[in-house]
C-alpha positions in Angstrom: 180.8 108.0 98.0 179.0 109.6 95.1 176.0 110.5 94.3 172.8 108.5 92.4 169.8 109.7 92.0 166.6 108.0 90.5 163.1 109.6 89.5 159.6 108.0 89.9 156.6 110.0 88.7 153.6 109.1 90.5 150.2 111.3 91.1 151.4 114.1 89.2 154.3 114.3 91.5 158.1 113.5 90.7 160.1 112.4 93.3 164.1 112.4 93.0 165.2 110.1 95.5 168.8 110.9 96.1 171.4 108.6 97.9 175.3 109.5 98.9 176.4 113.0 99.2 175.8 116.3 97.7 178.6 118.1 97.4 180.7 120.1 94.9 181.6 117.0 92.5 178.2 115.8 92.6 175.7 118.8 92.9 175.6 119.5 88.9 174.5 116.1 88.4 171.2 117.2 90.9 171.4 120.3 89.6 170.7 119.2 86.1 167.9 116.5 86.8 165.6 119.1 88.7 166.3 122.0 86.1 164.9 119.1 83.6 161.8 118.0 85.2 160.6 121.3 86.0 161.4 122.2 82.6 159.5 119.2 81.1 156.3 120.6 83.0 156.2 118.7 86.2 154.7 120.7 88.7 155.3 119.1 91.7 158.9 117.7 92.5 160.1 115.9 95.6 163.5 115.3 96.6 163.7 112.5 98.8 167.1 112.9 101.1 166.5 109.8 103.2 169.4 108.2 102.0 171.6 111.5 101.5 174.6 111.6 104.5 176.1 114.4 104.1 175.3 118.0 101.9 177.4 120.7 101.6 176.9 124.4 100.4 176.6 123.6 96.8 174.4 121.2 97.4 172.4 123.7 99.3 172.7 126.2 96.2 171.8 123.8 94.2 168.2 123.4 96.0 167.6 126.8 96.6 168.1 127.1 92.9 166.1 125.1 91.5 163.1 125.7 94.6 163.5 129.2 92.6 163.3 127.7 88.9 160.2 126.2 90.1 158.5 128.8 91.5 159.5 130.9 88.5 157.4 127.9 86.4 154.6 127.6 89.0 156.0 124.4 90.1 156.2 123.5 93.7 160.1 121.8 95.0 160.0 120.0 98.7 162.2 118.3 100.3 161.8 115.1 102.6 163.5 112.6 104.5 166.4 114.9 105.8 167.8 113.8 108.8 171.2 113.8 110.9 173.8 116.3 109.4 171.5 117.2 106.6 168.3 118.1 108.5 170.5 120.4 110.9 172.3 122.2 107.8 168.4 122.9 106.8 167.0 124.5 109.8 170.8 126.1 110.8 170.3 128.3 107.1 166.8 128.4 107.8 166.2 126.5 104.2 163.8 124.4 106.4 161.1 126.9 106.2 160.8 127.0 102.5 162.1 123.7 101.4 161.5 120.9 103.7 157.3 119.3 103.3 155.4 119.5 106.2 157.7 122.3 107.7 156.2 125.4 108.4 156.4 127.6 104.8 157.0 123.7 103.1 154.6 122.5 100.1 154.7 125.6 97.9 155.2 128.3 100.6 154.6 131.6 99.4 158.0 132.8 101.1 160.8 134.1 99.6 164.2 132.5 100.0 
């Protein structure tokens, strides 16, 4: 299916809300809007995966990456709306804890992945 992705900035938060799947042709393309946000000074970036079926381990490196790039720029990464396939990838690595908002560790956990 692909991947699209579009940004909204809203409240000093920018939200990428991603639809299709993450995987190894599409990751890069994520990969390269979240480096440039939190590289343009937004502090707080969302990743909306409501609409995402299906992520595989690049997709994952790709978050944990860039959750890491922020941090390293005082910037916080979450992730919401994962559900289905995607949601138990999260928890089964244990990603939950430090990437998904409102999950214990979420919004800016101090944690280390």
């Amino acid at each position: 299916m692909g991947l699209a992705l579009h940004t909204t900035r809203q409240d000093g938060r920018a939200t990428i809300a991603a639809r299709g799947s993450i995987d190894l042709h599409s990751s890069e393309e994520l990969r390269e809007r979240l480096t440039e946000l939190v590289d343009a000074g937004e502090r707080e970036v969302v990743v909306d995966l409501t609409a995402v079926d299906f992520c595989d381990s690049s997709g994952l490196n790709v978050l944990v990456r860039a959750y890491k790039h922020a941090r390293a720029q005082n910037a916080t990464l979450t992730v919401t709306g994962a559900y289905g396939r995607v949601e138990n990838v999260l928890r089964t690595t244990g990603l939950d804890r430090f990437l998904m908002a409102g999950a214990a560790g979420g919004e800016g956990a101090e944690g280390r992945v």
